[in-house]
C-alpha positions in Angstrom: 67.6 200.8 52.4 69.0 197.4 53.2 67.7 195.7 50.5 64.9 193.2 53.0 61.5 193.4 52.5 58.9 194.8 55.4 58.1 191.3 56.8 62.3 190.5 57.3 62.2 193.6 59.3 59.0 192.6 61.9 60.4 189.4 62.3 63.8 190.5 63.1 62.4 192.8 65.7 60.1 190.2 67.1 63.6 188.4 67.8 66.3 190.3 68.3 65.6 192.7 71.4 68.4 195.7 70.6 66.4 196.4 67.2 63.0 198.7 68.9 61.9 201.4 66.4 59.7 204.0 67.7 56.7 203.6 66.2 53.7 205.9 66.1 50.2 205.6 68.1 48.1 206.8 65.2 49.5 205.3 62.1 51.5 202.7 63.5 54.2 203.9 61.0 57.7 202.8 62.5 60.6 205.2 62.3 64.1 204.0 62.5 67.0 205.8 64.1 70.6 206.4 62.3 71.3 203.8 65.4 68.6 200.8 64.5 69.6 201.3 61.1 73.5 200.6 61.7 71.8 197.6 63.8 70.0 196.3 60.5 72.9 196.2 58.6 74.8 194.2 61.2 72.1 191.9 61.5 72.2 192.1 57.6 75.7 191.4 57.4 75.3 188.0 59.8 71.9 186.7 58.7 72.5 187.5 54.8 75.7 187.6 53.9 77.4 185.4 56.3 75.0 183.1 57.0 74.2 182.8 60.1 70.8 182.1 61.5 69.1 184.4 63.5 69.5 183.1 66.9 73.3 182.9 66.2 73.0 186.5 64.8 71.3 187.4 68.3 74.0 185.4 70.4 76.6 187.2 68.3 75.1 190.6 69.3 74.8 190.1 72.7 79.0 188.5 73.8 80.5 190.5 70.8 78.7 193.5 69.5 82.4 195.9 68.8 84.0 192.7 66.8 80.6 192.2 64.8 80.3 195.7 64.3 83.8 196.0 63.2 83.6 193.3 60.9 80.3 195.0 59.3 82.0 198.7 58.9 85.0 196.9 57.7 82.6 194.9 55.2 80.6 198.0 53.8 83.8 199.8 53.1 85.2 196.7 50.6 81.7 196.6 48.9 82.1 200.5 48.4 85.4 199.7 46.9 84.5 196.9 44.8 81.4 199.1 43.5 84.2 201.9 43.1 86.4 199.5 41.0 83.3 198.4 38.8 83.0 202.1 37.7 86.9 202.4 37.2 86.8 199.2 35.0 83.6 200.4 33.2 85.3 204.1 32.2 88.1 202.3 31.1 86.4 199.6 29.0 85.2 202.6 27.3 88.6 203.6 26.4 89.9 201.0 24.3 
């Protein structure tokens, strides 16, 4: 959904203590809420796209979680739009 593999994901819960999916006894199969999911794509947003490393990410979360949340709605929206404009571009490439 995210675009990490299943190994970015353990680690990242291993160290970042907001991000606990419920997991169950038998299978051990973990299921993320619409919640931990908006987390992932915060953590996402710092770790992968901006940079940071993971304990920066974490201190990040903790003193500022509205601006870093902010800053990852806000980024999510521009990538929708640039996606948007690629299709725009792509119709009208077809045009001429």
């Amino acid at each position: 959904m995210i675009g990490v593999n299943e190994s970015t994901l353990r680690y990242w819960e291993t160290e970042l203590p907001q991000l606990k999916p419920r997991t169950q006894a038998a299978t051990k199969v973990r299921q993320y809420t619409e919640k931990d999911i908006e987390l992932l794509k915060v953590i996402y947003n710092l770790v992968k796209v901006r940079g940071f490393k993971l304990s920066a990410a974490r201190k990040m979360l903790h003193e500022n979680r509205e601006g870093v949340d902010r800053t990852a709605e806000v980024l999510e929206r521009l990538t929708m739009v640039r996606d948007e404009l690629k299709e725009v571009k792509k119709q009208l490439d077809g045009l001429v």
